[in-house]
matplotlib code that plots the C-alpha trace (Angstrom):
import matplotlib.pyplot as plt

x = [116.0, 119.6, 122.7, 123.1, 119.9, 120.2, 123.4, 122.0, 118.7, 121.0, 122.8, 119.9, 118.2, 121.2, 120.7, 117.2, 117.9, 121.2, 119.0, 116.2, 118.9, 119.5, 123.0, 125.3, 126.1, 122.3, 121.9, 125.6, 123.5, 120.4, 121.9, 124.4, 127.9, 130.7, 130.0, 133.3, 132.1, 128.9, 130.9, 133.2, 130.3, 127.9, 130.9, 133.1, 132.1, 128.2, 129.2, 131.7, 130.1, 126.6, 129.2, 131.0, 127.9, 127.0, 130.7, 132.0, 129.2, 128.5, 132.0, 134.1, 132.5, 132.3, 135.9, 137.3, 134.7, 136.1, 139.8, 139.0, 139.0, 140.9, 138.1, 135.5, 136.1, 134.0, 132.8, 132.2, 129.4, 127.9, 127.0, 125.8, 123.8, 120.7, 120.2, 121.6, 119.1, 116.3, 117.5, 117.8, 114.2, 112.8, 115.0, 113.3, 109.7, 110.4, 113.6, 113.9, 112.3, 108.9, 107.8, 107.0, 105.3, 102.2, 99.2, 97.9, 101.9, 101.5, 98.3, 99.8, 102.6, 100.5, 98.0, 101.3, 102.0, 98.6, 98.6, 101.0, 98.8, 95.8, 98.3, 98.9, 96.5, 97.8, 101.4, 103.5, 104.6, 102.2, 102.1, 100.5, 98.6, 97.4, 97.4, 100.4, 100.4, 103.0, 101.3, 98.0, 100.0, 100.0, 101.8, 103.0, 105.3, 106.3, 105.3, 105.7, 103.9, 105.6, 106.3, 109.1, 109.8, 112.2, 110.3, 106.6, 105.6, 104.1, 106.4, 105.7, 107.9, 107.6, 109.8, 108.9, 109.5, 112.8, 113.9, 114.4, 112.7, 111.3, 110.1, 107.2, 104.4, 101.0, 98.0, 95.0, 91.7, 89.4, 90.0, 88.3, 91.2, 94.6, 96.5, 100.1, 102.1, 105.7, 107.8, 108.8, 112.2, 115.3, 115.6, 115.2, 112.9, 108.9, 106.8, 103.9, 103.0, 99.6, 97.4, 94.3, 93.2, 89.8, 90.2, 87.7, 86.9, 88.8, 91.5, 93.3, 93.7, 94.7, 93.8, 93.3, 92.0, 91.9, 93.0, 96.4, 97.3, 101.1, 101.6, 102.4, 105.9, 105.0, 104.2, 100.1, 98.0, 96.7, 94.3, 94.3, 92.7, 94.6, 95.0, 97.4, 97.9, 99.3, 102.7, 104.0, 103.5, 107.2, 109.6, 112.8, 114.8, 117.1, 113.6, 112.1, 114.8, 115.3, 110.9, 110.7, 108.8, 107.6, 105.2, 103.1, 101.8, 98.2, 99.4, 101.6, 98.7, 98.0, 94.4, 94.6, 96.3, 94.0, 90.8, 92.7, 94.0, 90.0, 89.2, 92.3, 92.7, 89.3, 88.3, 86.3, 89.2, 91.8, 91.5, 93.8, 94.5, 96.4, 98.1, 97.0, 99.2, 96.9, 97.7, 94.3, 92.7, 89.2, 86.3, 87.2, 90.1, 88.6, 86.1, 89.3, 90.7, 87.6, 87.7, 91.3, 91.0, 87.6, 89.1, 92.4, 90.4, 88.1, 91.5, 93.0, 90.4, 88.9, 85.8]
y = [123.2, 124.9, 122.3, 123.3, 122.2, 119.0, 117.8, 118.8, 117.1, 113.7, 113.6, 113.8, 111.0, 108.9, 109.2, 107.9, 105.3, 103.8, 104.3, 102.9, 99.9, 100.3, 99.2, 101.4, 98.3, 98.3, 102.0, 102.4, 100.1, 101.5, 104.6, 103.7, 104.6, 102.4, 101.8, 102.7, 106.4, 106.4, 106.0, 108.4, 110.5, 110.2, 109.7, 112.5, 114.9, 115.4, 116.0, 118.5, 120.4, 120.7, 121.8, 124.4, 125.8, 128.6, 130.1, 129.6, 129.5, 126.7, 126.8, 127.2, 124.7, 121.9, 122.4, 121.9, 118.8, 117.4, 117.6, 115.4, 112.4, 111.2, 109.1, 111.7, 114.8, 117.6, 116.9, 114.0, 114.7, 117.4, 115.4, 112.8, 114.9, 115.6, 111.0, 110.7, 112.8, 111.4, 107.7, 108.1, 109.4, 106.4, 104.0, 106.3, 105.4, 101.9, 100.6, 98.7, 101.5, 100.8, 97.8, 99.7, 102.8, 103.8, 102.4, 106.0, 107.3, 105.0, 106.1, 109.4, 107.9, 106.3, 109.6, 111.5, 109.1, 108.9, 112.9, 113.1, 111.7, 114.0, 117.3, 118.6, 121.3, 123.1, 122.7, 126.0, 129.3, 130.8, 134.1, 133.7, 136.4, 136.4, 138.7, 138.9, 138.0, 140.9, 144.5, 145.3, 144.5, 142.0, 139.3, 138.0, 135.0, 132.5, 128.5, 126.3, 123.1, 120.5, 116.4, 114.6, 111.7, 109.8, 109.8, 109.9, 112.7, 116.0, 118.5, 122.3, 125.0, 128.5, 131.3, 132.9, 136.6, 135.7, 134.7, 130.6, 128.2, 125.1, 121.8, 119.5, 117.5, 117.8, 115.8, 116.3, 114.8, 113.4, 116.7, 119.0, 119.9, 120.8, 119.8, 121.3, 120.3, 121.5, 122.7, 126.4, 125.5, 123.7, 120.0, 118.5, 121.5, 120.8, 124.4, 122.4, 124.5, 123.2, 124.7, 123.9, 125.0, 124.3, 123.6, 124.3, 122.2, 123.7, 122.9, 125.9, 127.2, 130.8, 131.6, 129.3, 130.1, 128.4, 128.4, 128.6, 127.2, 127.7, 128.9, 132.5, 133.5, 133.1, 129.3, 130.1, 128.1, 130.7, 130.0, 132.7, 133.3, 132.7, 133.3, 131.6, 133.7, 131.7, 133.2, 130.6, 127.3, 125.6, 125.8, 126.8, 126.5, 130.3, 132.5, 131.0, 131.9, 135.4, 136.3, 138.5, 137.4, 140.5, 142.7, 144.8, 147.8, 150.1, 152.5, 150.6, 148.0, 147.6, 147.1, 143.3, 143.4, 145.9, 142.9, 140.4, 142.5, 143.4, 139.1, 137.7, 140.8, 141.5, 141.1, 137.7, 136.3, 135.1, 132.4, 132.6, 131.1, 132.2, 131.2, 132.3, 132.3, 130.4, 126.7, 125.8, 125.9, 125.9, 127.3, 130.8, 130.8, 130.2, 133.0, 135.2, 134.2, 134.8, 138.4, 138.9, 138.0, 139.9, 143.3, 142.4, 142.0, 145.2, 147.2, 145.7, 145.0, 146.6, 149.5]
z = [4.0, 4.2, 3.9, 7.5, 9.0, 6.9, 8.4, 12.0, 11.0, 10.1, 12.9, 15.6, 13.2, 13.6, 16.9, 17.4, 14.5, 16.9, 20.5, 19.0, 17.8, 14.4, 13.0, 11.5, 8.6, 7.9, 7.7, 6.0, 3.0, 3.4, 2.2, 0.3, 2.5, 3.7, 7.3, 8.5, 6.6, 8.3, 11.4, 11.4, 10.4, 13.5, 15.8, 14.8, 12.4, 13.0, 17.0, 16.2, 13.5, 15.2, 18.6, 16.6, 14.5, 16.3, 17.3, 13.5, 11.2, 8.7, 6.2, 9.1, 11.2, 8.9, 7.5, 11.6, 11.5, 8.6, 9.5, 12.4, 9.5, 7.0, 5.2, 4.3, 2.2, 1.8, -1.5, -0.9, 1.5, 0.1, -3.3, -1.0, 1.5, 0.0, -0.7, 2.9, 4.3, 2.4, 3.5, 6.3, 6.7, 4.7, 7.6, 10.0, 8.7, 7.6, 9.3, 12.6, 14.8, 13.6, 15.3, 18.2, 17.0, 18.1, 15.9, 15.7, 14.3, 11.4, 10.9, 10.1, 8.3, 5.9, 5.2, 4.7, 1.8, 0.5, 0.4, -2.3, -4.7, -4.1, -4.1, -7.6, -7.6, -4.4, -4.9, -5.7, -3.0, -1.0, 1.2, 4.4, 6.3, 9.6, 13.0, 14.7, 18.3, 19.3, 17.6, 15.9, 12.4, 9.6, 9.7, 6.6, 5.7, 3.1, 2.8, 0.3, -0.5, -2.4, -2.8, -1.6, -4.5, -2.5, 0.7, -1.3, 1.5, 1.2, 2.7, 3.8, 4.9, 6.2, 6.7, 9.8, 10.5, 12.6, 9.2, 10.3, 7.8, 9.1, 7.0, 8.1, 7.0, 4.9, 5.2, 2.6, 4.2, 1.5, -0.6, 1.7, 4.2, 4.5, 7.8, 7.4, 10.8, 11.5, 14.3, 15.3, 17.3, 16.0, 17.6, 20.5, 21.3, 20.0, 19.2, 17.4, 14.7, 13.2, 10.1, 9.3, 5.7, 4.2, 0.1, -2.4, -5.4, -7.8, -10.4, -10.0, -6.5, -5.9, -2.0, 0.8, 4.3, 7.7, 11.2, 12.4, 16.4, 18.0, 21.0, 22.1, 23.3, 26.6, 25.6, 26.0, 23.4, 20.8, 17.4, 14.6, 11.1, 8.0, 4.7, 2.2, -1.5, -4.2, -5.6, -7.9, -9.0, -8.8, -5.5, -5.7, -2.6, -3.5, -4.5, -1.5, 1.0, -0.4, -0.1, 2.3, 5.8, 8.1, 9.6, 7.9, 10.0, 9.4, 7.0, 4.6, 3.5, -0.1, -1.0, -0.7, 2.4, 3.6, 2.7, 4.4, 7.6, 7.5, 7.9, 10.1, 12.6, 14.2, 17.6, 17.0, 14.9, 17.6, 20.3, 23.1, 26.6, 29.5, 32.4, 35.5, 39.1, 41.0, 42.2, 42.4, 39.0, 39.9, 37.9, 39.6, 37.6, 34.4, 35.0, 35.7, 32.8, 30.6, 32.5, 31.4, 27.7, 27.4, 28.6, 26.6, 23.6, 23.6, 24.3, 21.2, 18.8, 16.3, 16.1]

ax = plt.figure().add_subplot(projection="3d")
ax.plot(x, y, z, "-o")
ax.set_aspect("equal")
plt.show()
């Protein structure tokens, strides 16, 4: 995650930490800040950097942030950003919030956790490949799968084709699946992005291949094949953000990409829903939509 999304990523958490009644003097210790810091922090610099982000880009925008106080420095926050974001998301999991969270939430929680310890072997970069839902091409992106030691979580990321990289959760199911669940849009927005990835009893994992569900860009519900290709066994954060995330068109594939195009892209390898313009949704429309999708697929699929 860029320094940028981190400092947005704390200041919406600081948000549901204080709404949720959390106080600054308990999170100021929690992760290790003077409250009157902290304070200035949410209050001023968070709201005006996060404002001015888009018009003036990240340097710009958190040097005009910064001038608004005279109690926090620049380097001072940037040597503390990485254990501030990492507290905080510890508060956020086992603060004050968490007396009312749904049974089934820390359900989740606690798989996250357990995940780490059953995640050696399918750490490392990955390429995925699957069809994309705009041509008849390749669609081919970056993820990585790693552990978080301060938060004890498994964390994947992807770089998507629009070049934005977006961090999120991975649960391992009794050493047989992979649940990777992140989302698509920056916050508040939720795009649910959920893979499933089936994992083979093997020390040394290579390829990996499952189903991938998001929804389409006009927000229908869509399931796709997918296959993940092991690049390397260690993350780094630069190498990452610099592999390339595109779409591959008939023509250009290599030999492996032409195997895999031949498994994710085919006509009985994508799942898809529409919405229909009828108020009534009766068992007419389904049979519509059936209709639609049927003669979408034969004009798109493969011989």
């Amino acid at each position: 995650m860029r320094d940028e999304e981190k400092l947005v990523a704390i200041y919406e958490r600081l948000k549901v930490l204080r709404e949720g009644g959390a106080k600054m003097k308990d999170l100021a210790r929690a992760v290790g800040l003077a409250p009157s810091v902290l304070s200035v922090l949410y209050t001023t610099v968070l709201p005006v950097f996060s404002a001015q982000l888009s018009r003036m880009g990240f340097d710009a925008a958190l040097d005009a942030a910064l001038r608004e106080v005279n109690n926090l420095s620049r380097k001072r926050l940037m040597e503390q950003l990485d254990s501030l974001y990492a507290g905080l998301n510890t508060y956020a999991n086992y603060g004050i919030c968490t007396r009312d969270i749904h049974p089934f939430l820390r359900f989740l929680d606690g798989e996250a956790r357990l995940s780490v310890t059953k995640a050696a072997a399918f750490e490392g970069v990955y390429m995925s490949y699957s069809c994309s839902s705009s041509v008849r091409a390749l669609k081919a992106e970056p993820y990585y799968i790693r552990q978080e030691k301060d938060s004890r979580t498994l964390i994947v990321g992807r770089k998507s084709v629009h070049d934005s990289i977006r961090e999120g959760i991975g649960i391992i199911q009794e050493q047989q699946c992979l649940y990777l669940f992140f989302n698509a849009f920056k916050e508040p927005s939720l795009s649910l992005v959920s893979v499933y990835l089936q994992l083979p009893f093997l020390e040394e994992v290579d390829l990996l291949k499952g189903l991938y569900l998001v929804l389409d860009y006009n927000k229908n519900p869509i399931a796709r094949r997918i296959v993940f290709v092991k690049q390397s066994e260690e993350y780094e954060p630069e190498l990452f953000a610099r592999m390339p995330a595109r779409l591959i068109m008939k023509g250009e594939f290599s030999e492996e990409e032409q195997q895999i195009y031949n498994y994710v892209c085919g006509r009985a390898d994508l799942l898809k829903m529409c919405t229909l313009p009828s108020p009534k949704l009766d068992l007419r429309d389904l049979e519509a939509e059936k209709k639609l999708l049927d003669s979408e697929s034969m004009f798109n699929g493969e011989p």
